[in-house]
Every structure is written in C-alpha cells, then in structure tokens.
ROGU-282255 format. One line per 5 residues: number of its first residue (from 1); their letters; for each residue x, y, z of N, C-alpha, C, O. Coordinates in pm, whole numbers, plus 32768, in hexadecimal, padded with zeros to 4 digits. Example, Ala and Ser with C-alpha at 12.3 -4.5 7.8 and 13.67 -1.06 7.14 Angstrom:
// ROGU-282255
1> AS> 8527,7DC7,830C,84CE,7E3E,830C,8528,7EB6,830C,8590,7EB4,834E | 8505,7F1F,82C4,8557,7F96,82CA,850A,8003,8313,853D,8072,8324
This chain:
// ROGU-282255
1> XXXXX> 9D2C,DDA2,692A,9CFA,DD9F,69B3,9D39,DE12,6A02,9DB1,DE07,6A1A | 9CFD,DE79,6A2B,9D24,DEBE,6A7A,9D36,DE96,6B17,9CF4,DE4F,6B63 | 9DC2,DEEE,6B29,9DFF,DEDE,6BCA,9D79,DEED,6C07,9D0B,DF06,6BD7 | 9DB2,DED0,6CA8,9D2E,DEEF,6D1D,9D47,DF7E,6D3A,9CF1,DFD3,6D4F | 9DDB,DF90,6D38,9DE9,DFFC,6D63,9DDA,E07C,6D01,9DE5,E0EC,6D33
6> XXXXX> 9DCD,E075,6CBC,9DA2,E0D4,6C2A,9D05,E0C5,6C38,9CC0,E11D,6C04 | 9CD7,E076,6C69,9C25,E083,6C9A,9C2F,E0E3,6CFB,9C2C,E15B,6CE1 | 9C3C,E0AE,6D7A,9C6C,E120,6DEC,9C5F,E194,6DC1,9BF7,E1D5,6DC9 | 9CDA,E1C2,6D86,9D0B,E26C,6D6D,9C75,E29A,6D26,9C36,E2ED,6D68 | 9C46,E278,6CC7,9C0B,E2A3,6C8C,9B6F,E2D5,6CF7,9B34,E340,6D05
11> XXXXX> 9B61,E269,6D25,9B02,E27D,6D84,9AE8,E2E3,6E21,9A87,E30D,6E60 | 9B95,E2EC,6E30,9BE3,E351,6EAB,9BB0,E3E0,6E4B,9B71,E43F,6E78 | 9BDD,E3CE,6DC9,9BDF,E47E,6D68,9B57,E48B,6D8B,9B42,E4CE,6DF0 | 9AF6,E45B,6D50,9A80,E47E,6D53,9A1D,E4B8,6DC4,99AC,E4E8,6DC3 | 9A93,E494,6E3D,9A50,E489,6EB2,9A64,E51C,6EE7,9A13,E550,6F34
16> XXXXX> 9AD6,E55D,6EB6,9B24,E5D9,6EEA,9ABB,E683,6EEB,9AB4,E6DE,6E97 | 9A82,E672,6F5F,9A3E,E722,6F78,9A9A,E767,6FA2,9B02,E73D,6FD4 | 9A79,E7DB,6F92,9AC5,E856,6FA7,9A80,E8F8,6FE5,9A12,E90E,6FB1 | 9AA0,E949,702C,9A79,E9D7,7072,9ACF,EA43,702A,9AF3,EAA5,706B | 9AF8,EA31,6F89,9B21,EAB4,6F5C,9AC7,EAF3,6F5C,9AD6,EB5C,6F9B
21> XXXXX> 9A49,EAE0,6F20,99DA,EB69,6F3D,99DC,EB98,6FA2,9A21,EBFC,6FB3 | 999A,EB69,6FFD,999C,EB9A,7087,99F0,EBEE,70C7,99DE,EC51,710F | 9A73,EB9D,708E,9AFB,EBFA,70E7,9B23,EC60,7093,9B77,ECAF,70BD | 9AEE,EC6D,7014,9B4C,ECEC,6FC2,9AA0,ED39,6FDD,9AA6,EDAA,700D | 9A31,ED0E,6FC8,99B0,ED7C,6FD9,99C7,EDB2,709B,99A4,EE25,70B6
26> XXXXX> 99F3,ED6E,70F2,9A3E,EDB0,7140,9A83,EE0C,7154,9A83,EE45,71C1 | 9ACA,EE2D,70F5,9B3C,EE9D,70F3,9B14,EEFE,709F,9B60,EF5C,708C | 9A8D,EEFA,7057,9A81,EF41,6FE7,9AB0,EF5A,6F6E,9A9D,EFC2,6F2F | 9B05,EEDA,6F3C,9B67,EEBD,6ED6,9AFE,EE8E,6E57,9A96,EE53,6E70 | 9B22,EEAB,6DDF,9ADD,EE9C,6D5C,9AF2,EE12,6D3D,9B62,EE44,6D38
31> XXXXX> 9AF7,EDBF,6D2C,9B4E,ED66,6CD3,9BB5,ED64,6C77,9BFB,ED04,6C57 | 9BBD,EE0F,6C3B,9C3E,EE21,6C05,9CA6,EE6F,6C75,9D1F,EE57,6C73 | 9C74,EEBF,6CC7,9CCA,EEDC,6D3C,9D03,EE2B,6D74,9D7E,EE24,6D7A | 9CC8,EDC2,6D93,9D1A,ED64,6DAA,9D43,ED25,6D6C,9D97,ECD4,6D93 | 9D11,ED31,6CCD,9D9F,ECDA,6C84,9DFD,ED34,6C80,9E67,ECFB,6C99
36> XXXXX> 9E0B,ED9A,6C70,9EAA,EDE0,6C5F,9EE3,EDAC,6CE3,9F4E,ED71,6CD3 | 9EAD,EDB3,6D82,9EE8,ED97,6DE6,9F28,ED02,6DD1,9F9C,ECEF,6DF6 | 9EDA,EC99,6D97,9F24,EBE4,6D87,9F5C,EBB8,6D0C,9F71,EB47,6CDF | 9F77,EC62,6CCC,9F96,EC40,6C16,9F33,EBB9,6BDB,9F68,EB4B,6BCF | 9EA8,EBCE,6BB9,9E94,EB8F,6B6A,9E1E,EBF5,6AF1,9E20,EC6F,6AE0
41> XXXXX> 9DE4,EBB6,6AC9,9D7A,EC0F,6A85,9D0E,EC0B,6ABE,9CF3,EBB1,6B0D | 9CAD,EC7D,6A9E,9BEA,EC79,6AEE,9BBD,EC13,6ACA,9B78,EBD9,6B1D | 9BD0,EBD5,6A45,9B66,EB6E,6A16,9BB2,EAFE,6A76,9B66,EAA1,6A91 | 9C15,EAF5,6AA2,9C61,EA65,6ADF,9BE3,EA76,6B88,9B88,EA2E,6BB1 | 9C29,EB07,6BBF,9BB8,EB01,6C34,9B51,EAD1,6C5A,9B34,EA8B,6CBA
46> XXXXX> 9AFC,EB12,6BDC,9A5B,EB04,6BA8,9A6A,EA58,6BCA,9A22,EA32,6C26 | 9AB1,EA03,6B94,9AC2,E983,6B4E,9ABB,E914,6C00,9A7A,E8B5,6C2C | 9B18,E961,6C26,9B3F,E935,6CD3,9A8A,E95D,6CFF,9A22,E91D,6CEC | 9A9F,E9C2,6D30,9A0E,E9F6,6D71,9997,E9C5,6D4A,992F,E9E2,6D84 | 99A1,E961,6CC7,993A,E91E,6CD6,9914,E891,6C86,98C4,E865,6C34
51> XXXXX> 99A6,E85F,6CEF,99D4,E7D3,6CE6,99D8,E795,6C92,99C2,E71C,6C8B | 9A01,E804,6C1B,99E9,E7AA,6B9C,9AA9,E767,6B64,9ACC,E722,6B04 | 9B05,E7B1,6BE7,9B71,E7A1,6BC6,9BFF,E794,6C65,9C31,E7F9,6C97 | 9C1A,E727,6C87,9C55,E71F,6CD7,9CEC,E750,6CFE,9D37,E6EF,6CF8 | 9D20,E7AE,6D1A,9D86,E7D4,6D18,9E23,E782,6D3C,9E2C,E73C,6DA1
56> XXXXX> 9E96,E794,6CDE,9EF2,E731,6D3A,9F30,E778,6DB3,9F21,E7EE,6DD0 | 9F70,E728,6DEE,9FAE,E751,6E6A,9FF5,E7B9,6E80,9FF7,E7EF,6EEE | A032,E7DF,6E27,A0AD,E837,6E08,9FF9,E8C3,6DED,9FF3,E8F9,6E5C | 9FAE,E8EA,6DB5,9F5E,E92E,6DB5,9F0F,E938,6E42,9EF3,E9A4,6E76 | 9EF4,E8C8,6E73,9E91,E8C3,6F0F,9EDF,E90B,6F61,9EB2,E968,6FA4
61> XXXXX> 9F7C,E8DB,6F62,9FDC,E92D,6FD6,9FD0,E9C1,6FCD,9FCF,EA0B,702F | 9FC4,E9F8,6F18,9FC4,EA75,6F1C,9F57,EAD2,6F54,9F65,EB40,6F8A | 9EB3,EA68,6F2E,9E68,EA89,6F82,9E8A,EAA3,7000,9E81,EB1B,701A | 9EBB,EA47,707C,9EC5,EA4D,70FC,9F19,EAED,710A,9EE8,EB4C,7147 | 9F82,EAEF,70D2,9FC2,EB68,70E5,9F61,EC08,70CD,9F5D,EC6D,7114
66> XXXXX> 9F27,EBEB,7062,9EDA,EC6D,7077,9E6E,EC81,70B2,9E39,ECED,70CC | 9E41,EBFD,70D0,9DDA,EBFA,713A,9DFA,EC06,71C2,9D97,EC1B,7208 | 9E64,EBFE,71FB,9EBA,EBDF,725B,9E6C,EB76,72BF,9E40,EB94,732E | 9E66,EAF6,7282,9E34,EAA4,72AD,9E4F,EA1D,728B,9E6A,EA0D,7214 | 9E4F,E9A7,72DE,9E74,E92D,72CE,9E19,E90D,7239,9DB3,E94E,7220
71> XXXXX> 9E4B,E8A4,71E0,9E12,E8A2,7186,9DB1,E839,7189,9D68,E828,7127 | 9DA1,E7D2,721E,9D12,E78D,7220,9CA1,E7E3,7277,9C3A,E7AA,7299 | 9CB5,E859,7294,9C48,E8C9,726E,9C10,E90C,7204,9BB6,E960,7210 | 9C55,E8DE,7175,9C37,E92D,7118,9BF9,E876,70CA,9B86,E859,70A9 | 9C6E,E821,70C3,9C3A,E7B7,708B,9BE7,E760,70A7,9BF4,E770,7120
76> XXX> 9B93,E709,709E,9B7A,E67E,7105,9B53,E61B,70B0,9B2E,E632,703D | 9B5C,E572,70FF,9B2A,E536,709B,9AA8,E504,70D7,9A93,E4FB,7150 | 9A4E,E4E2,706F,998D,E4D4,70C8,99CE,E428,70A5,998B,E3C5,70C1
C-alpha cells in the first residue's frame, strides 16, 4: 500500500512547468551555451525544456542565478 504522501509528490512532479526556453531563447543562448553556464549536459536541457525532466533544487537555484531571477519565475506548479 502506498503512502498518501508518496501519491502527492508524484502528482506535485508531474505538475512542474518551466520558462527555460523562453528565458535562455531570450538571451540568445544555445542550449549548450546554457548547459556549460548550470554545468549540466544539452541533452539534460533539451530534457528540462520539454518537460520531460524536472530539475532538483540544487539545479533550479543554479538556474535562478544565471537567469538572475527568482526561481518561481523560471519554475511553477499548474
């Protein structure tokens, strides 16, 4: 029997949109120009940008920093 709260999370993940496109096609950044900026790889970007992969916290913050922006401008949950 699964927890309630292990229902929850799962249902919070799924829920999670995001404005990396937007904000890095903003700046004129490649997707590999912004993974070198949040150390990760293009295919991880690619992966974010189109919600096929939710980033952890410790990654979202790094977003905010190079975005120079709060990170529930970059994150949200629908």
């Amino acid at each position: 029997m699964e927890s309630e709260l292990y229902n929850e999370a799962n249902l919070l993940a799924g829920a999670v949109q995001n404005r990396v496109k937007a904000l890095r096609t903003e700046r004129s950044w490649t997707q590999e120009q912004l993974a070198k900026r949040v150390g990760v790889s293009r295919q991880s970007i690619n992966s974010i940008e189109r919600n096929r992969y939710v980033p952890s916290l410790q990654l979202a913050l790094k977003f905010a920093r190079v975005f120079d922006c709060p990170t529930d401008e970059i994150f949200t949950l629908e």
